[in-house]
C-alpha positions in Angstrom: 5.2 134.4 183.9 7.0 137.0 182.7 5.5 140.0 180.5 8.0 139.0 177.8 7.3 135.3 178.3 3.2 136.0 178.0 4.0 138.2 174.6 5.7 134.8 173.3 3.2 132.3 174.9 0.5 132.3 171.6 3.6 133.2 169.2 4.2 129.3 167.1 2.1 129.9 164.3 4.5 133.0 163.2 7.6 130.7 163.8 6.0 128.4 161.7 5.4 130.8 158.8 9.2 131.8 159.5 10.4 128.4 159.2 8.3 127.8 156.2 9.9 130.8 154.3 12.8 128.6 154.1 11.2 125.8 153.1 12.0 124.0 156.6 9.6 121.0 156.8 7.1 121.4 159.8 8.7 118.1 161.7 11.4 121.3 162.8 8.8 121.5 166.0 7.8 117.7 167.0 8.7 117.2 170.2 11.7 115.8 171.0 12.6 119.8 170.4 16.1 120.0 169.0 16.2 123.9 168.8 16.5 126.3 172.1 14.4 129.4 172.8 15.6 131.6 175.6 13.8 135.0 176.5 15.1 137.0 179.1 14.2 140.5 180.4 17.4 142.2 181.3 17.7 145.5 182.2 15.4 147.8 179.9 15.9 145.5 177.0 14.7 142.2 176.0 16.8 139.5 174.7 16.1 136.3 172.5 18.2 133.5 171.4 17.5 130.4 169.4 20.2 127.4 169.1 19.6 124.5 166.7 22.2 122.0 167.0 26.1 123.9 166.7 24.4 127.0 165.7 22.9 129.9 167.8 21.3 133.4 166.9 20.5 136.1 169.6 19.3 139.5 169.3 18.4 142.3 172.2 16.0 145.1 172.0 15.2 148.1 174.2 11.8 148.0 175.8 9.1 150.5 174.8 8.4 153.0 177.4 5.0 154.8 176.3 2.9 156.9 179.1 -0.5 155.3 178.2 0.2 151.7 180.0 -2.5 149.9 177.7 -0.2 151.4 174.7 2.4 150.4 176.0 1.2 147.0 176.6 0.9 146.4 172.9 4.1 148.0 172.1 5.7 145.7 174.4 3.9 142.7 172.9 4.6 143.9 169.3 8.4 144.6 169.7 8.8 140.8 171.5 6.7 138.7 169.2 9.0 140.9 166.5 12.6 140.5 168.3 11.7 136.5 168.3 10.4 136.1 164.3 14.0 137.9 163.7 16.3 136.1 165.8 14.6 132.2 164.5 15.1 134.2 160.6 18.8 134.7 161.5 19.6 131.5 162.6 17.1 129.9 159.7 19.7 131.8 157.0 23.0 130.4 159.1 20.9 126.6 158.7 20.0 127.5 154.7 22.0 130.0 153.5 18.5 131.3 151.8 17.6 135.0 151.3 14.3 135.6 150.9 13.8 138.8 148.9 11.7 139.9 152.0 13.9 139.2 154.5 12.5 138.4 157.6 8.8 139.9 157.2 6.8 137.5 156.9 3.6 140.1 157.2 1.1 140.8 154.4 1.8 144.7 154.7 5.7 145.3 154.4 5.0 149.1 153.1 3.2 149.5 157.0 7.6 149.2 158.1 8.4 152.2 155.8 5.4 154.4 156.3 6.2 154.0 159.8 9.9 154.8 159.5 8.8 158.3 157.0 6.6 158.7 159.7 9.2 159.1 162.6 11.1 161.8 160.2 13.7 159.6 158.6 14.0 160.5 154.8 13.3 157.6 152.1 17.4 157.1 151.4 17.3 156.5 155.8 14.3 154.3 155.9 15.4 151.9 152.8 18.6 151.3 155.0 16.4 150.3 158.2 15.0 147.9 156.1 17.4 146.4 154.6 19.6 146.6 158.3 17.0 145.5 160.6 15.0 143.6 158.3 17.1 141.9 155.8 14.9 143.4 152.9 17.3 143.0 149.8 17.5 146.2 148.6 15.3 146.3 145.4 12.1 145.5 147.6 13.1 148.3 150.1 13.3 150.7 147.1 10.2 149.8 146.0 8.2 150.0 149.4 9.8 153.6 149.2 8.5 153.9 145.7 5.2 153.2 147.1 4.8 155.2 150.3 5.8 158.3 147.8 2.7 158.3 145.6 0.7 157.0 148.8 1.5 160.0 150.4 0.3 162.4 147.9 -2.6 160.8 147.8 -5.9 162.1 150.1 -5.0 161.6 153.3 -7.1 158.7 155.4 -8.9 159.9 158.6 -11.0 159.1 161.3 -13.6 160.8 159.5 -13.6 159.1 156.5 -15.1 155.6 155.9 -15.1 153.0 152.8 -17.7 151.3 151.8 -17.2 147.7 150.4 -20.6 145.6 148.4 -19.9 141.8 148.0 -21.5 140.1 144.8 -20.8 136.2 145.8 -21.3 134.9 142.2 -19.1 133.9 139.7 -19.5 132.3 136.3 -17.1 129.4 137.4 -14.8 129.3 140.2 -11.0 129.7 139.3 -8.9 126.7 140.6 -6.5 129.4 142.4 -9.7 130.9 144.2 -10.5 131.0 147.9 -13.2 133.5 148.0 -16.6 133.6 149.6 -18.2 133.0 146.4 -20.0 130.0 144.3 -21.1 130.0 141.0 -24.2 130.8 139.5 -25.8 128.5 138.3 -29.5 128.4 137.6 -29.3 132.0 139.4 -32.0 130.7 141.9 -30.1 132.5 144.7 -30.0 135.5 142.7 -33.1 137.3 143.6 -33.4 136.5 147.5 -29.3 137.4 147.7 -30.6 140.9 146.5 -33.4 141.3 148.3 -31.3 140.7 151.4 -28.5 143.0 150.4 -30.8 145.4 149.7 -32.2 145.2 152.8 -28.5 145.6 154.7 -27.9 148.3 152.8 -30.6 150.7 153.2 -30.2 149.6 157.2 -26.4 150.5 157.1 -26.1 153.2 154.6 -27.1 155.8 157.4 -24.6 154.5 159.6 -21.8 156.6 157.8 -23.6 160.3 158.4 -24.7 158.7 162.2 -21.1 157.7 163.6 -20.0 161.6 162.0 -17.8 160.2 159.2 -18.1 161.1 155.5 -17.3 158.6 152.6 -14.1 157.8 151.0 -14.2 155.3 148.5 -16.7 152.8 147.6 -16.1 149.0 146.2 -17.8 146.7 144.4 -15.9 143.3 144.3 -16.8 139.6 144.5 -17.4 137.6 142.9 -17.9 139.0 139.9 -20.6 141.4 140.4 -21.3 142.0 136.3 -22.2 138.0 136.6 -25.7 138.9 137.7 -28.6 139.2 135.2 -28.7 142.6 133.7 -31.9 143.5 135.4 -30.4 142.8 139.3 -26.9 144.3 138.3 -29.0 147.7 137.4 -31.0 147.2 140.3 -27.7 147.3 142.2 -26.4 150.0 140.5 -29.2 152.1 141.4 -29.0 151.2 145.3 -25.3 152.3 145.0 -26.6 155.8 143.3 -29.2 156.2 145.7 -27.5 155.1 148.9 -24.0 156.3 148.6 -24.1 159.3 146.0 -20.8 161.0 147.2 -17.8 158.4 146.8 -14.8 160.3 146.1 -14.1 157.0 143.7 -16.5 154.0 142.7 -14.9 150.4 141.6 -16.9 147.5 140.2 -15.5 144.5 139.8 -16.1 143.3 136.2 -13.3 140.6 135.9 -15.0 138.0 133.8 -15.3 139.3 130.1 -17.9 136.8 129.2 -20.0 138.5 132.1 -19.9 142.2 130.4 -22.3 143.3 127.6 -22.5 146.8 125.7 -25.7 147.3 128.1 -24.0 146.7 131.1 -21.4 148.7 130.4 -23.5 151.5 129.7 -25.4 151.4 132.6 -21.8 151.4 134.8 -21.3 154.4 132.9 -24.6 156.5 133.7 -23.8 155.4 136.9 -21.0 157.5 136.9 -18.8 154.6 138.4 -14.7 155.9 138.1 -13.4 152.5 137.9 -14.3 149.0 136.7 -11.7 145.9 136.5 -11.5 143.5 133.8 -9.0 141.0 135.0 -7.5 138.4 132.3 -5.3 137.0 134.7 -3.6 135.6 132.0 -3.4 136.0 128.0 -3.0 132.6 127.3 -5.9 130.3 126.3 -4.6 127.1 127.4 -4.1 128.3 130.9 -7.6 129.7 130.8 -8.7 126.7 130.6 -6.5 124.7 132.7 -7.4 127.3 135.9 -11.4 127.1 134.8 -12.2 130.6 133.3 -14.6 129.9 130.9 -13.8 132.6 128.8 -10.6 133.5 125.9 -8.3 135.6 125.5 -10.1 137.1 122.3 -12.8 137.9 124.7 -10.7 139.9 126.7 -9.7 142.0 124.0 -12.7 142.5 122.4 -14.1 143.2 126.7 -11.6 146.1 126.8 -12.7 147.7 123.3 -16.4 147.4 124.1 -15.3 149.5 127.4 -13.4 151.7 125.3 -16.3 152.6 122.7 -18.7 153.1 126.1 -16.0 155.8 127.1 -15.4 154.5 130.5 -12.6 156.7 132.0 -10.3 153.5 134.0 -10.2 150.3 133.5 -7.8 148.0 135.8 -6.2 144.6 134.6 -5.0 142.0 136.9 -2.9 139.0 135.8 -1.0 136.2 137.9 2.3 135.5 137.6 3.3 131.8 137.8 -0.2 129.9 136.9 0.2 126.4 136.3 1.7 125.3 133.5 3.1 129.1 132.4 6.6 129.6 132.0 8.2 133.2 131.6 7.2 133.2 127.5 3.6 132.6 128.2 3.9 135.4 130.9 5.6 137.5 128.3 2.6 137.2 125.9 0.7 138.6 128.6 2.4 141.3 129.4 2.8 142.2 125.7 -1.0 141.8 125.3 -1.3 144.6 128.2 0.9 146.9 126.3 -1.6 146.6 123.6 -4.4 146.8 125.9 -3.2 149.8 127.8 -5.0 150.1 130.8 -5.1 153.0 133.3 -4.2 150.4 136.1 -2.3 147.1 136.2 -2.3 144.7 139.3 0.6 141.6 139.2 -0.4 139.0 141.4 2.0 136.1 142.2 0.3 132.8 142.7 -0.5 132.0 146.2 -2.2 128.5 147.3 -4.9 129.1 149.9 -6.2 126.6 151.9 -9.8 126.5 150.6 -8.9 126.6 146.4 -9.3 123.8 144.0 -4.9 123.7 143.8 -4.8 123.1 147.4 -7.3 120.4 147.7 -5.5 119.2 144.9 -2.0 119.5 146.6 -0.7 121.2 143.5 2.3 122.4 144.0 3.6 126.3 143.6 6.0 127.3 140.7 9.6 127.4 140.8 10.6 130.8 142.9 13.4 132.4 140.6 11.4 131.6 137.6 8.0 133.7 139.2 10.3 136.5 140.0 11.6 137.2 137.2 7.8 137.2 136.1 7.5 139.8 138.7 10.1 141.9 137.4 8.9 142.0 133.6 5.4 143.0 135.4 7.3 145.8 136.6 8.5 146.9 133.7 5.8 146.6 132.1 3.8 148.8 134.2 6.7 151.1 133.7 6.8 151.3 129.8 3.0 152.1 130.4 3.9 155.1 132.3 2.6 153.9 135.7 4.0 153.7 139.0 3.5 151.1 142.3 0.9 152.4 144.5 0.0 149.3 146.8 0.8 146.5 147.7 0.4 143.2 149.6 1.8 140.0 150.5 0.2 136.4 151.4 1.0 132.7 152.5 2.0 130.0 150.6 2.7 132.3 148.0 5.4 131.5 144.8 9.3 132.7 145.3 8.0 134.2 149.0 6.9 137.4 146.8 4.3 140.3 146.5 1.0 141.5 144.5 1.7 145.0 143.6 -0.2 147.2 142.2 0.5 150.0 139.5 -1.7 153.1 138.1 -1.0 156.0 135.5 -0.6 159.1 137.3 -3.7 160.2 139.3 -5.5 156.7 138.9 -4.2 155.4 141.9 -7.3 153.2 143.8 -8.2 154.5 147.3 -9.8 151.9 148.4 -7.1 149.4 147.6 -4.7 151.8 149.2 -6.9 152.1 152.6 -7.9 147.7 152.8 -4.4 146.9 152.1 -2.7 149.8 154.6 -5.7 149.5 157.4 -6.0 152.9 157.4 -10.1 153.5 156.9 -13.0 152.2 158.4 -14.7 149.7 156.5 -18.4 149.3 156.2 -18.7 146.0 153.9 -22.2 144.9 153.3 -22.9 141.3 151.6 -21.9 137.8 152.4 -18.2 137.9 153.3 -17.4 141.2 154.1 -15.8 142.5 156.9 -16.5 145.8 158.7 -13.6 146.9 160.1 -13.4 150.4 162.8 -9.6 151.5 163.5 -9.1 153.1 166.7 -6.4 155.1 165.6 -5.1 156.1 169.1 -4.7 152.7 170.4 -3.8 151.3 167.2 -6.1 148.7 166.9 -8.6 146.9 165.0 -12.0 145.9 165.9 -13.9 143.6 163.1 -18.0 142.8 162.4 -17.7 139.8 159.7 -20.6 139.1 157.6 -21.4 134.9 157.3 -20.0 133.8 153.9 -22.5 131.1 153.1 -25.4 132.7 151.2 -28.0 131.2 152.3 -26.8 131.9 155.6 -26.3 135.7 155.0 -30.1 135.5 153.4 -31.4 133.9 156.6 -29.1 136.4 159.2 -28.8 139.6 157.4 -30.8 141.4 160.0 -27.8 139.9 163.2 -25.1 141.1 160.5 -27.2 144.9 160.5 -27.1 145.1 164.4 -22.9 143.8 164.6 -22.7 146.8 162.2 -24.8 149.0 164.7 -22.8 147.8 167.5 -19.4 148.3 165.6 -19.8 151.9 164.4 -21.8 153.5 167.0 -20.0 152.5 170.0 -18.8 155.4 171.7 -15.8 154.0 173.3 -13.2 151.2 172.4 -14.8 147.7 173.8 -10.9 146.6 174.5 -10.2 149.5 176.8 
């Protein structure tokens, strides 16, 4: 087997996405094949073609030389498995005619392609054309990658000796029919207090581990879940580990999305907690679509969420709202965006509904919105966060999402989130701590990720939290990459 040929060998799942993008049913790989793959080494290049019936596409590609042969391994491996997604994405647009505002990535971090291209010297104006030449971005998409890898790069650099910190609260009020997180509900609140006691536990076992593997800390996050769903006296009580554990966060987020979850004493104790950043996330302004997507809150509590906030003086509050929830057409999205302008938050996040495999609308087979209609959802989000004076600072893509689009997000000046910026670019280490979450180290010379997942059940966490302290030992403490 060739080295080109054992870069392709595990590849099908990422053809299948690619065929998928153009909504090519899955039979377009049951044997009998009626499509050709060829991959041939010639002479310091590689070469790919796929034929499908009358129609053929073929690219070539100069090999990677690098002087580190495990680095240039991956190169290798990286530029083939890329040279192949591109040459089935040319001949899937001769078979549809389809353009896919993304073009041919198919990745959840597009903005990786231009920080890379600023990276190698190329000015913004240069690497928008790669995109749109080698990529088959459409040219609004590539300016707004560009858009973002500006304000990313004035914000505090990311470095080896830097690491985030990420707390997982898996409880929620109710669980939202578009949700696939590591979370249940409530309930009686029975798994309340032995949850705590076990993340307590992890964390005072792993806080240490920051100051022992020489790093400092970034960022810290608080997510879910909704964390602000706990009883008032275990959310202070995890307030006060935070304060205790990890005093010097250059920024502190705490999840807060459910209104009916946030009181006037909650809020103040976020506040003497000195956290910089809470999110309360409507999703959308609509009642009726609350209701249909199981949030068991209104709109009117939203608003009268944010004011509460307000009066509490909490310096930056995030929104996040979905663009194409069932049943919502562009004037429901339209009241929502209007309803942000009266809001005015520091930060605004537009998701576009994607369908994961473990939600409620999957189970359910529900299908996703019509794609033109969601985009030009996405594009009122856009100028909405730019009547509010904020710019795009991240963002991120995912499967089986609506029109093949994005999640951005957009912050005032200065209110950009670090943490989103460093999970969503890979460029931190992550120490996450609670059922879910997954450490991450980067080894930034080989360009590589190494992972330490937490168990997502909670009783399972509760029972294993002291095998998930020793992964995190093992992960941070390590002197020496485990892959070398």
């Amino acid at each position: 087997m060739t080295e080109l040929q054992a870069a392709l060998e595990t590849i099908h799942p990422e053809l299948l996405a690619m065929t998928r993008l153009f909504g090519l049913p899955d039979a377009f790989w049951d044997p009998p094949a009626r499509y050709v793959l060829r991959a041939e080494e010639l002479s310091g290049s590689y070469r790919i073609t796929f034929g499908f019936d009358q129609l053929s596409a073929e690219r070539t590609l100069p090999v990677p030389s690098e002087a580190d042969p495990r680095v240039q391994h991956l190169h290798r491996r990286r530029a083939a498995r890329r040279l192949c997604k591109q040459t089935l994405y040319d001949l899937c647009r001769k078979m549809t005619g389809i353009h896919p505002p993304w073009g041919s990535l198919t990745g959840v971090r597009p903005t990786h392609l231009m920080l890379e291209a600023l990276g190698e010297g190329l000015s913004p104006e240069a690497a928008v054309e790669r995109l749109v030449r080698d990529y088959d971005v459409t040219l609004p998409k590539a300016q707004l990658l560009a858009e973002i890898a500006a304000v990313q790069r004035l914000l505090p650099a990311p470095d080896d000796a830097f690491m985030d910190v990420y707390i997982g609260i898996p409880f929620c009020t109710t669980r939202c029919a578009y949700c696939s997180f590591s979370s249940g509900e409530i309930g009686d609140g029975r798994l309340v207090p032995p949850y705590m006691d076990a993340l307590e536990h992890e964390i005072r076992s792993c806080a240490s581990l920051i100051a022992e593997s020489g790093r400092s800390l970034r960022a810290l996050y608080v997510g879910g879940g909704t964390p602000t769903a706990l009883p008032e006296k275990d959310f202070r009580r995890l307030l006060s580990l935070i304060r205790e554990c990890f005093p010097s966060a250059c920024e502190t987020t705490v999840e807060a999305g459910r209104p009916d979850t946030l009181t006037r004493e909650k809020l103040r104790a976020i506040r003497e907690a000195e956290i910089s950043r809470i999110s309360i996330n409507p999703q959308t302004m609509n009642d009726r679509t609350l209701q249909i997507i199981g949030r068991a809150h209104t709109a009117r509590q939203v608003v009268e969420a944010y004011a509460l906030a307000r009066e509490e003086g909490l310096p930056h509050i995030n929104m996040d709202v979905i663009a194409g929830l069932p049943g919502e057409g562009e004037a429901e999205f339209t009241h929502t965006m209007e309803e942000a302008l009266r809001l005015h938050p520091e930060s605004l996040t537009v998701h576009t509904l994607a369908i994961k495999r473990s939600s409620r609308m999957s189970l359910e087979n529900a299908p996703l919105p019509d794609g033109e209609m969601t985009a030009r959802m996405v594009s009122l989000g856009l100028e909405t966060a730019r009547t509010l004076g904020m710019v795009p600072y991240y963002l991120y893509r995912q499967k089986y999402m609506a029109g093949n689009l994005e999640n951005t997000g957009y912050a005032l000046p200065g209110h950009a989130c670090l943490y989103n910026v460093d999970m969503m670019e890979e460029t931190s280490h992550i120490l996450a701590l609670g059922a879910g979450g997954i450490s991450k180290r980067i080894w930034p010379d080989e360009g590589h990720i190494t992972r330490a997942p937490n168990v997502a059940n909670i009783r399972e966490y509760i029972l294993r939290v002291d095998e998930m302290i020793r992964c995190k030992k093992d992960l941070f403490l390590q002197a020496a990459d485990p892959e070398k």
